[in-house]
mmCIF file of the N, C-alpha and C atoms, coordinates in Angstrom:
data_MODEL
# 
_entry.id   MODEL 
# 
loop_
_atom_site.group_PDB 
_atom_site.id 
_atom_site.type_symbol 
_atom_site.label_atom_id 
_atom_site.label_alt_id 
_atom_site.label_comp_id 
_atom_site.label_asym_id 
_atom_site.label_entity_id 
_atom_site.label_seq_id 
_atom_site.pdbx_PDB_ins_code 
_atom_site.Cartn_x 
_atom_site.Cartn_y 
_atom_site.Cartn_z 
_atom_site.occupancy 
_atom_site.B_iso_or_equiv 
_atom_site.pdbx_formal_charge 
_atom_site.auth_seq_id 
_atom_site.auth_comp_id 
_atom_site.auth_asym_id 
_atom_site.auth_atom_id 
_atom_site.pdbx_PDB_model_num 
ATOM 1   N N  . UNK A 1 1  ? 90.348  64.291 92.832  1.00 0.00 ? 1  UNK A N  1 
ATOM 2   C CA . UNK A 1 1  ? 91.736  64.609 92.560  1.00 0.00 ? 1  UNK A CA 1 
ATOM 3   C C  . UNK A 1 1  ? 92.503  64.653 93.871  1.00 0.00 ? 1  UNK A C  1 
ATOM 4   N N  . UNK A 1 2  ? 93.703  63.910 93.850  1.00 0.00 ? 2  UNK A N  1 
ATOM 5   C CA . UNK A 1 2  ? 94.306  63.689 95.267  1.00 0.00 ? 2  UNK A CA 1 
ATOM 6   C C  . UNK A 1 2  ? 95.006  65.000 95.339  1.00 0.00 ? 2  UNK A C  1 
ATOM 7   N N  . UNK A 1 3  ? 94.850  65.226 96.656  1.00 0.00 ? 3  UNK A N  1 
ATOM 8   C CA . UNK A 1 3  ? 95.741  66.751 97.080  1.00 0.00 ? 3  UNK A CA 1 
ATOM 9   C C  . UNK A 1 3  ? 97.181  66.493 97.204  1.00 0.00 ? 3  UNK A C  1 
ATOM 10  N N  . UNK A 1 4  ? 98.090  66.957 96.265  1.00 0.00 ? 4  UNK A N  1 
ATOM 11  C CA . UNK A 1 4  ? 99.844  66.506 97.129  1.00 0.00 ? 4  UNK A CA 1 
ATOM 12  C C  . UNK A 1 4  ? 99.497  67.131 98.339  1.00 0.00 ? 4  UNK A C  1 
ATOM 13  N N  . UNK A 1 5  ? 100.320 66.859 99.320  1.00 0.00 ? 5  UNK A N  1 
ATOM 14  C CA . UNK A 1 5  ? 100.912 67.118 100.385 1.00 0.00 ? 5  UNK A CA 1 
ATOM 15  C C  . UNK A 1 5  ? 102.600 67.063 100.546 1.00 0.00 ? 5  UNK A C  1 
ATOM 16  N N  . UNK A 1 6  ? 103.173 67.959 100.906 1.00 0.00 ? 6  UNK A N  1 
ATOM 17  C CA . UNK A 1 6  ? 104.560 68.343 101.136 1.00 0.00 ? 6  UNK A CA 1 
ATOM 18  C C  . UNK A 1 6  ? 104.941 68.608 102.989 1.00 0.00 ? 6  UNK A C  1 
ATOM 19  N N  . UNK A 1 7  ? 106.036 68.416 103.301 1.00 0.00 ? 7  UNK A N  1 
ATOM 20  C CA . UNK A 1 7  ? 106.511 68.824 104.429 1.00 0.00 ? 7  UNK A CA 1 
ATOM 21  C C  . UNK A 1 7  ? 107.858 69.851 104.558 1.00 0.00 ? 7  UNK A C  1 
ATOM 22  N N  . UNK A 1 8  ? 107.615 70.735 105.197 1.00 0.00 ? 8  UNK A N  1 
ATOM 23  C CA . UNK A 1 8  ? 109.096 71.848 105.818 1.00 0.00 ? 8  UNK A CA 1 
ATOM 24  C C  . UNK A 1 8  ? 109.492 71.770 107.350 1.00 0.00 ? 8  UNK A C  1 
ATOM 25  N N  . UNK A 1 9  ? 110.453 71.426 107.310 1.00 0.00 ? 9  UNK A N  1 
ATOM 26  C CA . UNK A 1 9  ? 111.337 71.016 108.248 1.00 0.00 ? 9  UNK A CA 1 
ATOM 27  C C  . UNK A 1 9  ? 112.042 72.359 108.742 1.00 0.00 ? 9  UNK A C  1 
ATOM 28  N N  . UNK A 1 10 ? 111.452 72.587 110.208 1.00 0.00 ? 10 UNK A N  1 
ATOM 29  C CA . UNK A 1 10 ? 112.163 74.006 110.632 1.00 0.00 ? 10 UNK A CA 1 
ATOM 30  C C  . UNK A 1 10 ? 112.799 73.321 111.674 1.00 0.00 ? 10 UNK A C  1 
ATOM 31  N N  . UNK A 1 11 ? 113.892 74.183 112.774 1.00 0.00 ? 11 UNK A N  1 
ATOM 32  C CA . UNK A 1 11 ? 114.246 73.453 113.927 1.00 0.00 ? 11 UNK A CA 1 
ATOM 33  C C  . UNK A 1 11 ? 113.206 73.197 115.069 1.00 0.00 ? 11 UNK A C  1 
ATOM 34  N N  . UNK A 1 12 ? 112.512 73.687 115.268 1.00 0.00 ? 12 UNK A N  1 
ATOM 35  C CA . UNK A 1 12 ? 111.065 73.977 116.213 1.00 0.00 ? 12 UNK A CA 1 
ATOM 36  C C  . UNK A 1 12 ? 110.050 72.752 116.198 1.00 0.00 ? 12 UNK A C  1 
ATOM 37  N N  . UNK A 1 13 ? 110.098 72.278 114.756 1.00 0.00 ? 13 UNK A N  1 
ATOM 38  C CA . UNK A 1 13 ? 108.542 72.039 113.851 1.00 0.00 ? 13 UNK A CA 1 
ATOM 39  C C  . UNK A 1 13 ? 108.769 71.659 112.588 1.00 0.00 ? 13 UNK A C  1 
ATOM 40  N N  . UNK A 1 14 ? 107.888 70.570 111.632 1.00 0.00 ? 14 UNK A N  1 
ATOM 41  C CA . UNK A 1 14 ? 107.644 70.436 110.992 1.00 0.00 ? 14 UNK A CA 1 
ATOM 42  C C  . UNK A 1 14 ? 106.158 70.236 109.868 1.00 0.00 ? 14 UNK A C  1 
ATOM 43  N N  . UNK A 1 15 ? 105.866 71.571 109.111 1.00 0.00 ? 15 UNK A N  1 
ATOM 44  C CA . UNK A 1 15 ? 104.789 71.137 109.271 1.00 0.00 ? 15 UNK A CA 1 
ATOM 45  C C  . UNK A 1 15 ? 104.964 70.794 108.038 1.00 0.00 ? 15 UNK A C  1 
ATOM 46  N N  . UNK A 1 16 ? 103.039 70.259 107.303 1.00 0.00 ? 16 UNK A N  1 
ATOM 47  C CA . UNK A 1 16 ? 102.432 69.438 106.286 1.00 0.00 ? 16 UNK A CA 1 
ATOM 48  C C  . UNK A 1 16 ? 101.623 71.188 105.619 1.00 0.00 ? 16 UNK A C  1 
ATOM 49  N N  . UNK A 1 17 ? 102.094 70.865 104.141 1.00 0.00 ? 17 UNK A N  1 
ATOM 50  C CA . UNK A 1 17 ? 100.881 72.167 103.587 1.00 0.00 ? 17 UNK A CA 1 
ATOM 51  C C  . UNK A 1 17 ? 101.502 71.419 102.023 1.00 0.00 ? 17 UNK A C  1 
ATOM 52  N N  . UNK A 1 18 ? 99.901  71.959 101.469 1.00 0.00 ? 18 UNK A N  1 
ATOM 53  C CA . UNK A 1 18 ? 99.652  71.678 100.419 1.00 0.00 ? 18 UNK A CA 1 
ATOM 54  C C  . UNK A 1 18 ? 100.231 72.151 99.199  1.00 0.00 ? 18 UNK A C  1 
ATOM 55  N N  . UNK A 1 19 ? 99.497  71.780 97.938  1.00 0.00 ? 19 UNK A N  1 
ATOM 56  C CA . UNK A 1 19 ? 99.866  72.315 96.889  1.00 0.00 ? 19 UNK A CA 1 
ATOM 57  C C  . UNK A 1 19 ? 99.810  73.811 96.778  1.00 0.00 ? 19 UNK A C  1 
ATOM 58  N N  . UNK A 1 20 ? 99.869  74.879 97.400  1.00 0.00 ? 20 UNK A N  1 
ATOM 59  C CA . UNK A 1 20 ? 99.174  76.172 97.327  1.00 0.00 ? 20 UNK A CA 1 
ATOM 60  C C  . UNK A 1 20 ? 100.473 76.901 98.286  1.00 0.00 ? 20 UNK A C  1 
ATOM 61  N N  . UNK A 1 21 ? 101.035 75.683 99.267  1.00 0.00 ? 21 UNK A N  1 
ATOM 62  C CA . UNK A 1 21 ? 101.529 76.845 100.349 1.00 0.00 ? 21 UNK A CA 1 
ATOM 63  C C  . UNK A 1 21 ? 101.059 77.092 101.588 1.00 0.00 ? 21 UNK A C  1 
ATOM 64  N N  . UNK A 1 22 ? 99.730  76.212 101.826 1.00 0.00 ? 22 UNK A N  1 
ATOM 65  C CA . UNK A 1 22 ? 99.023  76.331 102.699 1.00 0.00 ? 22 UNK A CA 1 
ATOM 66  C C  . UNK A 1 22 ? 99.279  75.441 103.774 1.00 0.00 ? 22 UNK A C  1 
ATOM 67  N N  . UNK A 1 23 ? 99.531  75.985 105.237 1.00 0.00 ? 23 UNK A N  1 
ATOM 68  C CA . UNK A 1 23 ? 99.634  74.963 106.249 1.00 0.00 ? 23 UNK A CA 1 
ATOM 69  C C  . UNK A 1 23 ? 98.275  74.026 106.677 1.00 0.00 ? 23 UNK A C  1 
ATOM 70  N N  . UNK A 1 24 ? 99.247  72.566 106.087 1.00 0.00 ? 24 UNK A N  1 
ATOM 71  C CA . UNK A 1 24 ? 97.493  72.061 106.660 1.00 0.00 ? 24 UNK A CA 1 
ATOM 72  C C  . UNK A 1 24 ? 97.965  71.542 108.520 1.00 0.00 ? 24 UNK A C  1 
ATOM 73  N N  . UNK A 1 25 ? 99.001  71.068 108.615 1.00 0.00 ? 25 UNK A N  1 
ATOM 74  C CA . UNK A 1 25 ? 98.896  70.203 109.948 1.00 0.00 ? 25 UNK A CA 1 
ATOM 75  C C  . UNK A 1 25 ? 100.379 70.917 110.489 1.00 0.00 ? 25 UNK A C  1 
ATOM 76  N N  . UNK A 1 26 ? 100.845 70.747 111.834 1.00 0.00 ? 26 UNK A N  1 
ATOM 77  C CA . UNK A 1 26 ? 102.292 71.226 112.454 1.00 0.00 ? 26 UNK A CA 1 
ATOM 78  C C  . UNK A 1 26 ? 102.283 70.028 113.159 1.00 0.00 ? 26 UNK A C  1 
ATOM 79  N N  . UNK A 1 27 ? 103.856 69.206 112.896 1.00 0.00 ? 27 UNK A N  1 
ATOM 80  C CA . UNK A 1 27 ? 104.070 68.279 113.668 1.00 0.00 ? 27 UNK A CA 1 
ATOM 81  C C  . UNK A 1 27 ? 105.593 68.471 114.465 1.00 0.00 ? 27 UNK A C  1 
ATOM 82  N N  . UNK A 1 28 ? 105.794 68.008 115.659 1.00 0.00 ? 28 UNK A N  1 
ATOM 83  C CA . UNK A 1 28 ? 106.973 68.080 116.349 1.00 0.00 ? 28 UNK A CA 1 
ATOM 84  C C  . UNK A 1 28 ? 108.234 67.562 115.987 1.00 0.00 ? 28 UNK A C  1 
ATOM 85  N N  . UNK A 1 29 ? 108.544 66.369 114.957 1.00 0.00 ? 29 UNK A N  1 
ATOM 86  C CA . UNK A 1 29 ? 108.810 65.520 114.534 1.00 0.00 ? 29 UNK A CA 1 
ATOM 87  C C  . UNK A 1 29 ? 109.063 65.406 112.554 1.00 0.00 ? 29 UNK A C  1 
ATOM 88  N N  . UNK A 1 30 ? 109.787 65.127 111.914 1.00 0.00 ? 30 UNK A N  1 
ATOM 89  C CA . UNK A 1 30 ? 109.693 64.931 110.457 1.00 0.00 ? 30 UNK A CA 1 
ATOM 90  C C  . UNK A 1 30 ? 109.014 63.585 110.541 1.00 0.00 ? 30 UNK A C  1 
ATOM 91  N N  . UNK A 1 31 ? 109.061 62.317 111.208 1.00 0.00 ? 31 UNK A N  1 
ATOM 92  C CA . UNK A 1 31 ? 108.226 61.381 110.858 1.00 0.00 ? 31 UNK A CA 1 
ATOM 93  C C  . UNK A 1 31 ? 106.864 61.174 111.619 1.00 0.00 ? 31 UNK A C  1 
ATOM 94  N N  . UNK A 1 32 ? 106.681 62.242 112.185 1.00 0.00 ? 32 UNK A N  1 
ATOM 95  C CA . UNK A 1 32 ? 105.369 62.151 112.427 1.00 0.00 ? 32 UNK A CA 1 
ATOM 96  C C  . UNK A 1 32 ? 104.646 62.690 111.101 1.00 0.00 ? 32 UNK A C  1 
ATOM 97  N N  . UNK A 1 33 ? 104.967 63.648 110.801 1.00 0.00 ? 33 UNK A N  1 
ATOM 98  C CA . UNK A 1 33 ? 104.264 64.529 109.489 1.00 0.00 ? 33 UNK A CA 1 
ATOM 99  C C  . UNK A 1 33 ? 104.286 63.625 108.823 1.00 0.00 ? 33 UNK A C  1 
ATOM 100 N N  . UNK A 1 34 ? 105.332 62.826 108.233 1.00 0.00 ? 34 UNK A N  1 
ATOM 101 C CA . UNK A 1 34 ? 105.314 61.451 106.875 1.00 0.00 ? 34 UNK A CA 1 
ATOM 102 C C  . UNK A 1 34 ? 104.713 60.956 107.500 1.00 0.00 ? 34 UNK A C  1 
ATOM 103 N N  . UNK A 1 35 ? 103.813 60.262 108.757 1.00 0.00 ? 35 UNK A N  1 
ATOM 104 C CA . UNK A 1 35 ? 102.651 59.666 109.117 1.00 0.00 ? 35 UNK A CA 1 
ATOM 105 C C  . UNK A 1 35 ? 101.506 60.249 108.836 1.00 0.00 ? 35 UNK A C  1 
ATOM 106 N N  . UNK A 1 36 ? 101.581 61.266 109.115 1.00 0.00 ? 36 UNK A N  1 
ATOM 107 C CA . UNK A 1 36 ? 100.184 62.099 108.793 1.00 0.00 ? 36 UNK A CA 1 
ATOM 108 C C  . UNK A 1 36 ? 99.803  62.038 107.944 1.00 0.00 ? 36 UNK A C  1 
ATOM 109 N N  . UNK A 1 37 ? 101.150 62.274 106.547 1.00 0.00 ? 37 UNK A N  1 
ATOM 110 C CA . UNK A 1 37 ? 100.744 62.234 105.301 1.00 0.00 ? 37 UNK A CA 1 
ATOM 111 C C  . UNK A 1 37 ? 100.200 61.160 104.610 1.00 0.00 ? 37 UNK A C  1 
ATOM 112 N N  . UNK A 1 38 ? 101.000 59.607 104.865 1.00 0.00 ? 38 UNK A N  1 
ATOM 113 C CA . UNK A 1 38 ? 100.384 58.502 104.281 1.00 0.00 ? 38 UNK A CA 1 
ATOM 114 C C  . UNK A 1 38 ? 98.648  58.091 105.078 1.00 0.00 ? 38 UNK A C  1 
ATOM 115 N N  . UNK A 1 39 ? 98.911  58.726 106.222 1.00 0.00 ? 39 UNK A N  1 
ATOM 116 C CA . UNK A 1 39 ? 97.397  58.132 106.773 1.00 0.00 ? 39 UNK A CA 1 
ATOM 117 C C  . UNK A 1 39 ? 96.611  59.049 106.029 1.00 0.00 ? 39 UNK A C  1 
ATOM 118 N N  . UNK A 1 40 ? 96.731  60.540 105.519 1.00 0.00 ? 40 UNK A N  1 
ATOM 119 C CA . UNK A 1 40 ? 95.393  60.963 104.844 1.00 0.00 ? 40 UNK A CA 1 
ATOM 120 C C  . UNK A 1 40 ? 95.731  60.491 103.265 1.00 0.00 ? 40 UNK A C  1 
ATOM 121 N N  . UNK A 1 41 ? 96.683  60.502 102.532 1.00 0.00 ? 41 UNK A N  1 
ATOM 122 C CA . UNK A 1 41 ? 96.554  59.095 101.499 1.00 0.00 ? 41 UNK A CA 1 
ATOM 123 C C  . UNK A 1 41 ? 96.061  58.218 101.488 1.00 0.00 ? 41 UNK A C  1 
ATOM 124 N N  . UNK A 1 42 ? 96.161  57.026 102.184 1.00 0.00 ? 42 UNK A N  1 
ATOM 125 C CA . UNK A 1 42 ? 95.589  55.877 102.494 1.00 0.00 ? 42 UNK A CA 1 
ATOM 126 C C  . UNK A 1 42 ? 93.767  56.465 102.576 1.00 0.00 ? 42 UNK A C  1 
ATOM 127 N N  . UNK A 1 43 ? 93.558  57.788 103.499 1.00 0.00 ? 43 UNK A N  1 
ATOM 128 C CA . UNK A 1 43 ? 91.877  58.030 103.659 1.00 0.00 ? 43 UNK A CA 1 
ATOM 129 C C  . UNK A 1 43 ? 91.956  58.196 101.981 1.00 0.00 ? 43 UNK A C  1 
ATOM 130 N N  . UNK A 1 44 ? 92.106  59.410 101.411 1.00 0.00 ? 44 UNK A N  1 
ATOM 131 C CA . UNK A 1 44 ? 91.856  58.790 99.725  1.00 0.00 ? 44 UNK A CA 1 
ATOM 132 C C  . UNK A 1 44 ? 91.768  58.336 98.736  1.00 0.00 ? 44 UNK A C  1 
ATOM 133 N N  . UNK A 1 45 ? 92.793  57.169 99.646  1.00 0.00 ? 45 UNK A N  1 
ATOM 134 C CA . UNK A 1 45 ? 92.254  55.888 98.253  1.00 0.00 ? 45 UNK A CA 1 
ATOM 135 C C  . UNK A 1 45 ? 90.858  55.152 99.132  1.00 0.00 ? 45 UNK A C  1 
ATOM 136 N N  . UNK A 1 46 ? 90.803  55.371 100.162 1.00 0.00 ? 46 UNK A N  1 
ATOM 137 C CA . UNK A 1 46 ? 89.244  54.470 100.885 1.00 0.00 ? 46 UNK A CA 1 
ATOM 138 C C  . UNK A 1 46 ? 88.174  55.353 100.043 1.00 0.00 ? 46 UNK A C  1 
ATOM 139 N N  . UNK A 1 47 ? 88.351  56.688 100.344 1.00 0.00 ? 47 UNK A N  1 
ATOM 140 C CA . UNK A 1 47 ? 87.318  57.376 99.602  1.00 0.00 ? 47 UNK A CA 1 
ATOM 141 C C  . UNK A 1 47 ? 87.062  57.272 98.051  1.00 0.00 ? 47 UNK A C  1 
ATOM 142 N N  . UNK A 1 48 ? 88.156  56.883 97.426  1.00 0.00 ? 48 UNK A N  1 
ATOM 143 C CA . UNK A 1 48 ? 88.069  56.863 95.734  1.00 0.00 ? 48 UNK A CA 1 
ATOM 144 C C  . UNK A 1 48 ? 87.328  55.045 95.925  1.00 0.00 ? 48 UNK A C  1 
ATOM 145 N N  . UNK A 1 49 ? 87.639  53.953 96.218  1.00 0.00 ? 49 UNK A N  1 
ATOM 146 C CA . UNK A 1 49 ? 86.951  53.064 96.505  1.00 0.00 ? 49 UNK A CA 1 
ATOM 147 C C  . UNK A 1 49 ? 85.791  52.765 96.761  1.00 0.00 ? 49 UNK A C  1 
ATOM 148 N N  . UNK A 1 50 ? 85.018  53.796 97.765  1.00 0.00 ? 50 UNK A N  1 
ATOM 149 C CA . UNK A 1 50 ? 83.527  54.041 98.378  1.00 0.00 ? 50 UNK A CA 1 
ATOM 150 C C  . UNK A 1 50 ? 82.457  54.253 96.874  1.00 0.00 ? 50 UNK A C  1 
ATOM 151 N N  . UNK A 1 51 ? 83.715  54.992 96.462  1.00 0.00 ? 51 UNK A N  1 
ATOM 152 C CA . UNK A 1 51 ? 82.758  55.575 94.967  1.00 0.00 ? 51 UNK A CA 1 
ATOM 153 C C  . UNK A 1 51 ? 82.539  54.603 93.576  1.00 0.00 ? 51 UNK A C  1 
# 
């Protein structure tokens, strides 16, 4: 089951946290985080594939 991932945009920081609320990653940047996010997407569709 794919995890959403969401981003919050502070002035400082933007980080990546999950369905729960949970911070997964802090990025400096809003499009770094939307990088972060499609690159661990992209890892779960490799992983749903493997299987």
């Amino acid at each position: 089951m794919p995890n959403k991932l969401s981003i919050v945009v502070y002035p400082s920081e933007t980080i990546v946290i999950d369905q729960k609320g949970k911070k997964i990653v802090s990025c400096p940047t809003e499009k770094e985080a939307m990088e972060y996010i499609r690159e661990q997407e992209g890892s779960e569709d490799n992983e749903s594939q493997k299987r």
